[in-house]
C-alpha positions as CSV (number, residue, x, y, z in Angstrom):
1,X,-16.4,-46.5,-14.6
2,X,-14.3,-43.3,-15.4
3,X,-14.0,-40.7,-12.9
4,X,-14.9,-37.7,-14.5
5,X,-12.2,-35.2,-14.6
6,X,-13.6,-32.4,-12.5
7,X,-14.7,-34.7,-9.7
8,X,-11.7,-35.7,-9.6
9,X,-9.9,-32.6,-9.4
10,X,-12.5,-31.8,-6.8
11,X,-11.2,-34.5,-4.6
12,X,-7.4,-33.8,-5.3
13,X,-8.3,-30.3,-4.3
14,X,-9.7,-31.1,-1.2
15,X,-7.2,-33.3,-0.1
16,X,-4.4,-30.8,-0.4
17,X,-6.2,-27.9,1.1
18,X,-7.3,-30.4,4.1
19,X,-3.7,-31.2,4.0
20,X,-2.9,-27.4,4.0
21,X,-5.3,-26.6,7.3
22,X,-3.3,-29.5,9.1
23,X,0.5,-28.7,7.7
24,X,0.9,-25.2,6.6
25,X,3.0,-22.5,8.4
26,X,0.9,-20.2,10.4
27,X,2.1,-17.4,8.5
28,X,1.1,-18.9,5.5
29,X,-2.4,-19.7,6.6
30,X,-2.8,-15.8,8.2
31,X,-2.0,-14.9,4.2
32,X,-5.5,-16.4,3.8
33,X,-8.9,-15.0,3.5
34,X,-11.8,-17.6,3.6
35,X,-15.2,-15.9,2.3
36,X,-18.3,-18.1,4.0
37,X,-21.7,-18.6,3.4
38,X,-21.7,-16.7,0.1
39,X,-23.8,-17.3,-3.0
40,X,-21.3,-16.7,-6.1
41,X,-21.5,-15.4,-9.2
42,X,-19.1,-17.0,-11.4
43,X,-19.5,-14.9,-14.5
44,X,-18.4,-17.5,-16.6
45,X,-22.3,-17.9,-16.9
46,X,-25.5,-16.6,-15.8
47,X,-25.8,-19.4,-13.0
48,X,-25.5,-18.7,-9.5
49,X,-23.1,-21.0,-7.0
50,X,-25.1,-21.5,-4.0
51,X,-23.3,-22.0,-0.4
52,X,-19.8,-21.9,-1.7
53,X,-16.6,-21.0,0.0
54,X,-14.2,-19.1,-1.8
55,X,-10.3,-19.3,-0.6
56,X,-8.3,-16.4,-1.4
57,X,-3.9,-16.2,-0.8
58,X,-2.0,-12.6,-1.6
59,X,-3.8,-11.3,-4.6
60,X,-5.5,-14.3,-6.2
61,X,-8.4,-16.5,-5.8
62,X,-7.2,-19.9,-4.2
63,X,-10.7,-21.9,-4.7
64,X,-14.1,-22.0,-5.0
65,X,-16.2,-24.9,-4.0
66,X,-19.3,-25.7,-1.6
67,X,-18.2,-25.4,2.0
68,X,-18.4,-29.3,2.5
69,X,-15.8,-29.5,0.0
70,X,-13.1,-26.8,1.0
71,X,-11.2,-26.9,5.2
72,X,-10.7,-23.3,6.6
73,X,-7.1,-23.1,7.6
74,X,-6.1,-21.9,10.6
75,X,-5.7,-18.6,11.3
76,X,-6.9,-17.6,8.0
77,X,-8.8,-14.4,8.0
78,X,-13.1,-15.7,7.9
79,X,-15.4,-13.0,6.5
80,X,-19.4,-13.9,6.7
81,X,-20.7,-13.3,3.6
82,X,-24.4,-14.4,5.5
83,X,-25.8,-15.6,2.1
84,X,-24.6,-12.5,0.3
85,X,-23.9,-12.9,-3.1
86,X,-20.1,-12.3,-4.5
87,X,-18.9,-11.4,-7.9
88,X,-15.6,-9.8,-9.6
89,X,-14.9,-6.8,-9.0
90,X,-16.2,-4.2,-11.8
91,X,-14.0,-1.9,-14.3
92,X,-14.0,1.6,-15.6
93,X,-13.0,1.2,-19.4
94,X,-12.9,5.0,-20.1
95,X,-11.8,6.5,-16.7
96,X,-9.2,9.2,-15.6
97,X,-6.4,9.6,-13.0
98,X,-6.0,13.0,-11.7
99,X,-1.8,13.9,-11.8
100,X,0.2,13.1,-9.2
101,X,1.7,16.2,-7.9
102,X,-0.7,19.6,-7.4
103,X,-2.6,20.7,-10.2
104,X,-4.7,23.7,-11.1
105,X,-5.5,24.6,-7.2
106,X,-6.7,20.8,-6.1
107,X,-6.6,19.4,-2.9
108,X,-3.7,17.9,-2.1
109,X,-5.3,14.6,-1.4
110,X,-7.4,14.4,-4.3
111,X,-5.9,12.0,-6.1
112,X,-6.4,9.4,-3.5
113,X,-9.6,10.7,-3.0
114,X,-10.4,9.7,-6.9
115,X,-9.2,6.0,-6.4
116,X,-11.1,5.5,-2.8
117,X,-14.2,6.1,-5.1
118,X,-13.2,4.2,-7.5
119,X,-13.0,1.3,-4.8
120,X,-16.3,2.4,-2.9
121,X,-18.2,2.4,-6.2
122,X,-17.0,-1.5,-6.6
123,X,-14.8,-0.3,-9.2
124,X,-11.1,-2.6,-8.7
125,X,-9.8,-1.9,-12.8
126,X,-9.5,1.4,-14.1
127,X,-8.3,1.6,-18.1
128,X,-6.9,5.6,-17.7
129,X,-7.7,6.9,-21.3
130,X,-5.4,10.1,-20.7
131,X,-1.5,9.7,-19.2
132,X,-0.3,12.2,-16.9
133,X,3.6,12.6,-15.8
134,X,4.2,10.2,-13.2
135,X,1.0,7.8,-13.9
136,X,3.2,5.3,-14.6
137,X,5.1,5.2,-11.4
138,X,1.3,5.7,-9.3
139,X,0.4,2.4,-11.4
140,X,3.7,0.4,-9.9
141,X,3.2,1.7,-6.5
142,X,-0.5,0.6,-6.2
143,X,0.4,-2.6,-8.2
144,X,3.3,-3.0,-5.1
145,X,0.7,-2.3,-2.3
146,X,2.7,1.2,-1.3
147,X,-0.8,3.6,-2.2
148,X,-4.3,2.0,-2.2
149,X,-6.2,1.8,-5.6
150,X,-7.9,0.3,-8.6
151,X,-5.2,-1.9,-10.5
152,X,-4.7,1.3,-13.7
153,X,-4.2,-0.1,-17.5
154,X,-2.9,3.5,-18.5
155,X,-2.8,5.3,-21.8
156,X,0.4,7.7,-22.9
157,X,-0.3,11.4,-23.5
158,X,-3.3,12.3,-26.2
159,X,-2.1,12.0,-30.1
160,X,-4.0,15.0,-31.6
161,X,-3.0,18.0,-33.6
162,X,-0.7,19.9,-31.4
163,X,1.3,16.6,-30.8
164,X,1.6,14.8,-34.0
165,X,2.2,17.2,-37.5
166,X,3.5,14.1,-39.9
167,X,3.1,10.7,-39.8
168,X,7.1,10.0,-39.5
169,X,6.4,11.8,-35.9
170,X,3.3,9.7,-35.6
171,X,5.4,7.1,-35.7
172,X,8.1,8.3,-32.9
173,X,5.8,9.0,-30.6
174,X,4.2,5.2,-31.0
175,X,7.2,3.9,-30.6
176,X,8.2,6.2,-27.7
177,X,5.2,5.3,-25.8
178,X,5.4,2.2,-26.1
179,X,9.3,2.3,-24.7
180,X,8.1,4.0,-22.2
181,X,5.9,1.0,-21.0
182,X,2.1,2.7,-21.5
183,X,-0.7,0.0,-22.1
184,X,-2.2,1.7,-25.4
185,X,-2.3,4.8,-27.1
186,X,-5.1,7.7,-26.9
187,X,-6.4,9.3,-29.9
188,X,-8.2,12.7,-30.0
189,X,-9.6,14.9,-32.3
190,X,-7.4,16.6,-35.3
191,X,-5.6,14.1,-37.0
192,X,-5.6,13.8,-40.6
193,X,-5.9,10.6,-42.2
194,X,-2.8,9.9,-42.9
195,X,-1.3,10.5,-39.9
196,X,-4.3,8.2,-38.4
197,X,-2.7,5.2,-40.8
198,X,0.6,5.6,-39.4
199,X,-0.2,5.3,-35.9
200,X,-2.4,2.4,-36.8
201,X,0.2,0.8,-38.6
202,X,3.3,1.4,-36.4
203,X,1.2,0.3,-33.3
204,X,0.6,-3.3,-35.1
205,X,4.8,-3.1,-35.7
206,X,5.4,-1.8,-31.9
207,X,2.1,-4.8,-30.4
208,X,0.4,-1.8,-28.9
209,X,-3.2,-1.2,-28.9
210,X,-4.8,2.4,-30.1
211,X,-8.0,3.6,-28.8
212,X,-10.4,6.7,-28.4
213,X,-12.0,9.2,-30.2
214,X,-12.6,9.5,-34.4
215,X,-11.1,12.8,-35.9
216,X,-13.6,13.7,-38.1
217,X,-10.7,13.7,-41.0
218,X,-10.4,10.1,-40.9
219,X,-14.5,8.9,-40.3
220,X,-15.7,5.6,-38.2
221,X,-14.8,3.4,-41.1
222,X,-11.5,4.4,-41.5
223,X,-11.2,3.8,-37.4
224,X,-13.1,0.7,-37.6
225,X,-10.9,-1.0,-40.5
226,X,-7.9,0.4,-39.1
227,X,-8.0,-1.2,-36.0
228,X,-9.1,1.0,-33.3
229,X,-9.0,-1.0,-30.3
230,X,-12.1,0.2,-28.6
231,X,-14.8,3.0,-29.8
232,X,-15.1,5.8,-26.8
233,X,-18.6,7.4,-26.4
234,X,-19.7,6.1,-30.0
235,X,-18.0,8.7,-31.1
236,X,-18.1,8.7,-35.1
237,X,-20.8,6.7,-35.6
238,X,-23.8,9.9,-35.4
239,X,-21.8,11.8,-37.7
240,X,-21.6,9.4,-40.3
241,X,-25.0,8.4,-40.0
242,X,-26.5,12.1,-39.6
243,X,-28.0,11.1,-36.3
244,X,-27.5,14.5,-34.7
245,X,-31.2,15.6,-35.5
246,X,-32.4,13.2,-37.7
247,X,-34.4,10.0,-36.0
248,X,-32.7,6.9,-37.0
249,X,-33.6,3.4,-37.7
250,X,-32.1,-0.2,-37.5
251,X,-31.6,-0.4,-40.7
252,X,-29.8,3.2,-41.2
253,X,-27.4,1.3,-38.3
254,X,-27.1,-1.8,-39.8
255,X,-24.3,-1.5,-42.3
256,X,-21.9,0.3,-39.7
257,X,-22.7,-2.0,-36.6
258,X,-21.7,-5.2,-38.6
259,X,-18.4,-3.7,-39.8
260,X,-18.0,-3.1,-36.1
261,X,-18.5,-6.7,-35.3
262,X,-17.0,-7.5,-38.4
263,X,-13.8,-6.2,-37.6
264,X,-13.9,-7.3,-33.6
265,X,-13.5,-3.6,-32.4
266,X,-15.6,-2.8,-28.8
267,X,-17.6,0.5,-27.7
268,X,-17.5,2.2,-24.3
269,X,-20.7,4.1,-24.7
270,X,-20.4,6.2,-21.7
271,X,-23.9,6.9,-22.3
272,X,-24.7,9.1,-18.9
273,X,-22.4,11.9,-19.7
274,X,-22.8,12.3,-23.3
275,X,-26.2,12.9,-22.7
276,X,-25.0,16.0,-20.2
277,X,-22.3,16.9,-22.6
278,X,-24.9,17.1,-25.7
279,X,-27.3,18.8,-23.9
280,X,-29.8,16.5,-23.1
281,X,-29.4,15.9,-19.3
282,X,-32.3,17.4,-16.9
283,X,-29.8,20.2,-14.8
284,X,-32.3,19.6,-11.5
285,X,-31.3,15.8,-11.8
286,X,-27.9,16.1,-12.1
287,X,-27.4,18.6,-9.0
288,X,-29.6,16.2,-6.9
289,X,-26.7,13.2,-7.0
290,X,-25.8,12.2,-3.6
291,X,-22.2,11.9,-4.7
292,X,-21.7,15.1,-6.0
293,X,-20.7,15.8,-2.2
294,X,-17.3,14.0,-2.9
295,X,-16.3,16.1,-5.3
296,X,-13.8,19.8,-4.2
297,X,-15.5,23.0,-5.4
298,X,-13.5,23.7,-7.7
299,X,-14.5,21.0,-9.9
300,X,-18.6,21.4,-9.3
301,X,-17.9,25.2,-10.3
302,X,-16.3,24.0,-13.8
303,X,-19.2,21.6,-14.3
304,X,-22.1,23.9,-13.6
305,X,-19.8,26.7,-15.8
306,X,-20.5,24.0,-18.6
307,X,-24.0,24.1,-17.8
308,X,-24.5,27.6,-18.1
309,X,-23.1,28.2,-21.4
310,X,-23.0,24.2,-23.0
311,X,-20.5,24.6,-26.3
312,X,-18.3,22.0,-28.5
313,X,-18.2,20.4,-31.1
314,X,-20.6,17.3,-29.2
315,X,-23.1,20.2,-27.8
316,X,-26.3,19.6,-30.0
317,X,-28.8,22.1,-28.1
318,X,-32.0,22.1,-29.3
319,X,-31.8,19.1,-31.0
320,X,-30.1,16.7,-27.9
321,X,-33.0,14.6,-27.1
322,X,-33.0,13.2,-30.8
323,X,-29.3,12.9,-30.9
324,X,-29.6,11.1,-27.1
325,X,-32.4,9.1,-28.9
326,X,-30.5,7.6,-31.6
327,X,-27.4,6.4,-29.2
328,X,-29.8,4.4,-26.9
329,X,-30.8,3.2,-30.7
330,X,-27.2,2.5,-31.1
331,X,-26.3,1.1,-28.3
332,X,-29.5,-1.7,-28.7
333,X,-28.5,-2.4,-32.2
334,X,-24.6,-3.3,-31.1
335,X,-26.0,-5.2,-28.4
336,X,-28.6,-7.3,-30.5
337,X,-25.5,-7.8,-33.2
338,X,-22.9,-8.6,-30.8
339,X,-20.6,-6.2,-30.4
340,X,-18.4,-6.3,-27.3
341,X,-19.7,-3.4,-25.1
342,X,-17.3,-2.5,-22.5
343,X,-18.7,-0.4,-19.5
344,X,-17.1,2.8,-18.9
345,X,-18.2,6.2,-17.4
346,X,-15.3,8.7,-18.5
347,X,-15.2,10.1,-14.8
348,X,-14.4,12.0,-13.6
349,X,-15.8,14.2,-15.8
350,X,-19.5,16.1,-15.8
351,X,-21.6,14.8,-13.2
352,X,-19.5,11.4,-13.4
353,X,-18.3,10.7,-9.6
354,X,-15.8,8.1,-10.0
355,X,-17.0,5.0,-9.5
356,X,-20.2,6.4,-8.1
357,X,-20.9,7.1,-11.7
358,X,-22.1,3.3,-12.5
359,X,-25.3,4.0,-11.0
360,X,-25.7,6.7,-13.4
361,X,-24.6,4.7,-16.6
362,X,-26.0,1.2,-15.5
363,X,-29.8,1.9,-16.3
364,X,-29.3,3.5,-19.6
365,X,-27.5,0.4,-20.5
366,X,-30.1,-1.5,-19.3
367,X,-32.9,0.6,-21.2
368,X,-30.8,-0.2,-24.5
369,X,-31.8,-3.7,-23.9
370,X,-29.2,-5.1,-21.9
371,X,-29.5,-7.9,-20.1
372,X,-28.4,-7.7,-16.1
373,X,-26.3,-10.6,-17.0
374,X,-24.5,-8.6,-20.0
375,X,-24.3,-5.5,-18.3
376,X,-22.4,-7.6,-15.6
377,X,-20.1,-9.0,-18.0
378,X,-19.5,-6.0,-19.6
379,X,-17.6,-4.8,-16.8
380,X,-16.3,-8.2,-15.9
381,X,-15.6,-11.1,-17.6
382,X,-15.2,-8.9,-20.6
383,X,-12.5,-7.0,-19.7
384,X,-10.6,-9.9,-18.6
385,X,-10.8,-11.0,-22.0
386,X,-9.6,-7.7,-22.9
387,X,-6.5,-7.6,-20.7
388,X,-6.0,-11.0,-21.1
389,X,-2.3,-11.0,-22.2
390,X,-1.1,-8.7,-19.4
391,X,-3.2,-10.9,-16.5
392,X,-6.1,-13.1,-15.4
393,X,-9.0,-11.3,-13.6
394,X,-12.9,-10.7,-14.5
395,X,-14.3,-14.3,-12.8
396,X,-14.5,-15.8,-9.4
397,X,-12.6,-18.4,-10.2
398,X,-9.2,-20.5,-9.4
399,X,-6.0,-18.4,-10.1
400,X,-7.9,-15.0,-11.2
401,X,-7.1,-12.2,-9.6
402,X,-8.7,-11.5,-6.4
403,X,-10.9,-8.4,-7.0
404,X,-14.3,-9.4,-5.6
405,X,-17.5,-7.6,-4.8
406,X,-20.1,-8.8,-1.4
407,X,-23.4,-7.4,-2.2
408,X,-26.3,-7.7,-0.2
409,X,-29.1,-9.6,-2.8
410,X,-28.9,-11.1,-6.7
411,X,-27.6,-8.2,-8.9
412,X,-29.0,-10.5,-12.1
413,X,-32.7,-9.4,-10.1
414,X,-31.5,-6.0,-8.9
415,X,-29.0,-4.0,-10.2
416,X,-28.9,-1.5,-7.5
417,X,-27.4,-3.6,-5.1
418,X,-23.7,-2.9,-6.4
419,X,-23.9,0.4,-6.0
420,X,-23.7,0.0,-1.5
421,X,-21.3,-3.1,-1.3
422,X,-21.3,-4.7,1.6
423,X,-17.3,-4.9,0.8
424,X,-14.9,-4.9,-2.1
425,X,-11.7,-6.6,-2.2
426,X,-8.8,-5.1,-4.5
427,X,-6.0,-7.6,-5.2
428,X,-6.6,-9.6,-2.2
429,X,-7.1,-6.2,-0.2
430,X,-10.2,-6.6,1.6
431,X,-12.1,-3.4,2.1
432,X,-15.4,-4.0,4.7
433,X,-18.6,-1.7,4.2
434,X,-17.7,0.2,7.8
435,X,-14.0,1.1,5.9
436,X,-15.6,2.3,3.0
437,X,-17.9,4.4,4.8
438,X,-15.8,5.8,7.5
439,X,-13.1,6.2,4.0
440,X,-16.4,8.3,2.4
441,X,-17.2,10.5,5.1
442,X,-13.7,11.5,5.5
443,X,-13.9,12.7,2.0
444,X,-17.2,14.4,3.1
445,X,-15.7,16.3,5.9
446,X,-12.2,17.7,4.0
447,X,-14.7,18.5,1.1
448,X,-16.7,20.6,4.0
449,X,-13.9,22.3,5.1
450,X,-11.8,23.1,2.1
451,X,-15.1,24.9,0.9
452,X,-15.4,27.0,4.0
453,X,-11.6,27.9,4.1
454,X,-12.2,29.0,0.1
């Protein structure tokens, strides 16, 4: 009779890690950390891995097997997972990195301040959709363990009217992003549709991915065939479908959601905010979130300024809760057709706490239609997929990355439970619910006292 392959890998495996617990050199074994008693979620499915033991060396996931299967070296580092359940960490797709140096009156420390929340919101990937000076050097030195962070795929400086005014400097500037070693380009509002094809094109040339908004010169199609990358905030897809004030159906939808699937392009809906930045957000609500107690005063001042006098060219008014309406209608019919949904928050920005913001965004997802499952992947597996040339990360598995999140029950039953880890681990960096919150109510108290030294 045949062995069957993974039995017998099984076995091998086994074997050399009990070899390993016998034979290794203590310092290798203290690079260990063994994660016991925990119920995993793979994410390669919607099955749960009861009783497993998960082996984790430097930044990447050693093994993952019942315990019976797998030896705890010695002098590896044990945490107890007591029947928790584990998963991979969780992404931002549409998230933002405050500059490195001083800006417009911050706190000094904000910046770190921004990726600890990140981290305490179970958030260990953030894809930065607007580069800063200096971002790229912050993305080497968390990458090299020097500051403590989300691992940052990082866009270049905004491509919008002030910065491109032909397409042969279209062109330049792809090309000098991509020189200058940025992950994809951001597009804003402004462009005309011929400078739109150039970037397009010269990004194909350069192997450089182009992503954000749709400048209402060039129209979701035009994005969509041209090969936007990712969709943010749907944007496009109500203009051309007049769902601003107008009710829509699944058939109005239809036509532009397959040429979205058609053309394998994803959306980041960032549902919670747009509804706040439309105009369709209850103000009591939103000043009731916990989390808006991490945030300096400066910044709460320039979201309630918003507030009091909503404007923009994505302010609807009167006619928000329609235009609200007919994303959630969107949002369903892309996740009925198959559309890769990627989850994403846009924080920090109105109301959106980094990282805290997922328990904002989650549910809306969820009243779309989403599964618990998909919403899962959607920040997971997913985005591995998506980064997939640059690592391997988004499952609990053998040689992924080692960004994992302990929860206390089944997030498949109960969403809620990611949003109070019991611990989250960044690149094999293991972060335990008492660092978090002792790492949170430091925030609290410099928040506290920068406001009564204003």
């Amino acid at each position: 009779m045949r062995t069957k392959p993974g039995f017998f890998l099984s076995g091998l495996l086994t074997g050399l890690l009990l070899a390993f617990a016998h034979a290794a050199n203590p310092m290798d074994a203290a690079s260990i950390t063994v994660f016991e008693q925990v119920h995993v979620l793979p994410m390669d499915s919607d099955q749960i891995l009861r009783n497993q033991r998960v082996l984790v060396q430097g930044d990447r996931i050693l093994a993952v097997a019942p315990a019976a299967e797998l030896a705890i070296p010695a002098g590896a580092q044990l945490i107890d997972g007591q029947g928790r359940y584990l998963l991979p960490g969780l992404a931002e797709m549409h998230g933002h990195v405050p500059p490195t140096v001083d800006f417009s009156g911050m706190p000094a420390r904000y910046l770190d301040d921004v990726l600890l929340l990140y981290l305490a919101g179970g958030v260990t990937t953030v894809r930065g959709m607007l580069g800063h000076e200096h971002q790229l050097r912050l993305k080497e030195d968390i990458a090299t363990g020097k500051r403590l962070g989300p691992t940052l795929y990082l866009a270049g400086p905004s491509f919008n009217q002030h910065t491109v005014t032909t397409p042969e400097q279209a062109r330049e500037r792809v090309r000098q992003h991509k020189a200058e070693g940025w992950d994809l380009l951001k597009i804003h509002p402004g462009l005309n549709l011929e400078q739109y094809q150039a970037i397009a094109d010269e990004a194909r040339q350069q192997g450089i991915d182009f992503a954000g908004h749709v400048p209402e010169a060039v129209g979701i199609e035009q994005a969509i065939k041209l090969g936007s990358r990712t969709i943010e905030h749907l944007d496009g897809y109500m203009a051309a479908l007049g769902g601003f004030d107008t009710p829509l159906t699944k058939q109005d939808m239809a036509e532009l959601v397959a040429l979205t699937k058609a053309h394998q392009v994803a959306v980041v809906p960032t549902q919670a905010l747009w509804e706040t930045i439309i105009g369709a957000a209850d103000r009591e609500l939103l000043e009731s979130f916990d989390e808006l107690k991490y945030m300096p005063a400066r910044v709460l001042a320039g979201w309630r300024r918003y507030l009091d006098s909503a404007s923009g060219a994505y302010y609807t008014g009167e006619t928000a809760a329609i235009h609200a309406e007919n994303r959630q209608r969107l949002l369903s019919a892309m996740h009925q057709a198959g559309v890769t949904i990627l989850m994403g928050t846009d924080a920090p920005q109105l109301y959106s706490v980094p990282g805290l913001s997922l328990r904002r965004e989650l549910p809306l997802m969820a009243a779309a239609g989403m599964s618990h499952y998909d919403i899962l992947r959607s920040g997971t597996v997913l985005v591995g997929e998506y980064f997939a040339e640059q690592d391997t990360f988004g499952l609990v598995k053998a040689g992924h990355r080692a960004d994992l999140l302990l929860v206390d029950a089944n997030p498949l039953d109960d969403l809620s439970v990611l949003y109070q880890p019991a611990g989250v681990m960044v690149r094999g960096q293991w972060l335990s619910r008492a660092e978090l919150d002792a790492k949170l109510a430091d925030i609290e108290t410099a928040r506290l006292a920068e406001n009564r030294g204003r």
